[in-house]
C-alpha positions in Angstrom: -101.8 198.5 99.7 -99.2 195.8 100.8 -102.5 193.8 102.9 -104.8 193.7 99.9 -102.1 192.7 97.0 -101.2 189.8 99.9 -104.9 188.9 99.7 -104.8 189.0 95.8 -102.3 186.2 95.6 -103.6 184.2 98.1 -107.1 184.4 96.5 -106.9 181.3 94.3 -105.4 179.1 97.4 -107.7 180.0 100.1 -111.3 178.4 99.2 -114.9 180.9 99.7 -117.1 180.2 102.3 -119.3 177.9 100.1 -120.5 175.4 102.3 -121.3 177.1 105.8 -123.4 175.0 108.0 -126.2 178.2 107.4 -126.1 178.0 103.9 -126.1 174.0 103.9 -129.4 173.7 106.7 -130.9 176.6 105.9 -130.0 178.2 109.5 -131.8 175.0 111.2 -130.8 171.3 111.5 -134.4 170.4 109.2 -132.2 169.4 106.3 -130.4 167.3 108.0 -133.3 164.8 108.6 -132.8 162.1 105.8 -129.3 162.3 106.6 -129.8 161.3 110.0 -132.7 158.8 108.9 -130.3 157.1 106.7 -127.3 157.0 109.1 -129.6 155.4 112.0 -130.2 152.6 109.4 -126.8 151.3 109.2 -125.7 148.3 111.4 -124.2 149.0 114.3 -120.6 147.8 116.2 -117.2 146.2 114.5 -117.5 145.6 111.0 -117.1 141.7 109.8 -113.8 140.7 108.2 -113.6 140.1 104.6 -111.4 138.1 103.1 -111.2 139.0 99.3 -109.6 137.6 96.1 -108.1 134.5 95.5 -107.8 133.8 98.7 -111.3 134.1 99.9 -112.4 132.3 96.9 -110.3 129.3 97.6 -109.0 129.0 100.8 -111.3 130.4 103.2 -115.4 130.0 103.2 -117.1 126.8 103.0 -115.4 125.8 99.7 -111.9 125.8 101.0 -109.4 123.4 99.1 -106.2 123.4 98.5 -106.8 122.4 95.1 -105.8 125.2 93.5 -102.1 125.4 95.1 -101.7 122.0 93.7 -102.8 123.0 90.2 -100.1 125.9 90.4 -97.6 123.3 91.4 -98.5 121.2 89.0 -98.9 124.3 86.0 -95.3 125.5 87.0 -94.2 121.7 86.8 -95.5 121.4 83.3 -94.3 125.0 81.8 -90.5 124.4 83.1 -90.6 120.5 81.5 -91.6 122.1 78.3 -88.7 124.6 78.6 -86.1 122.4 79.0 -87.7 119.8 76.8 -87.4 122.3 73.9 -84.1 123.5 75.0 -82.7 119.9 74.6 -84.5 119.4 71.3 -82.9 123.1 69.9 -79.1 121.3 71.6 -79.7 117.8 69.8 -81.2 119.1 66.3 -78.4 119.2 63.9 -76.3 115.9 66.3 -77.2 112.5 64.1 -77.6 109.5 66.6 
């Protein structure tokens, strides 16, 4: 009694037997033939290196520049000079000179 309410409770954690290799083939490795067709295609050896993203884009490849890190300079430049250009407007508004 003790074995089989153990086995109960454990039911819904331990998976069936769903996918045995004799269900999957069929008892022989036939079924496995496109698989192994497709697999055979594939290159071969250490995969290439991709560089992804910005900095792909940019700064590696045949279009390298460093362009771009300039125009963030250059954006960052501009948004603080507007920030403290307003700020000093918002400080001198209500001073007559």
């Amino acid at each position: 009694m003790r074995a089989s309410l153990i086995r109960r409770q454990l039911g819904g954690l331990v998976p069936p037997k769903i996918a045995t290799p004799k269900s999957v083939s069929g008892g022989s490795g036939d079924g496995l033939g496109p698989l192994v067709n497709f697999y055979s295609k594939l290159p071969k050896g250490a995969a290439t290196a991709r560089v992804s993203g910005i900095k792909g884009r940019f700064f590696n490849g045949a279009n390298a520049s460093g362009l771009p890190l300039l125009a963030l300079i250059g954006g960052l430049f501009g948004i603080g000079y507007t920030i403290d250009y307003h700020m000093h407007l918002k400080h001198h508004k209500n001073h007559a000179h």
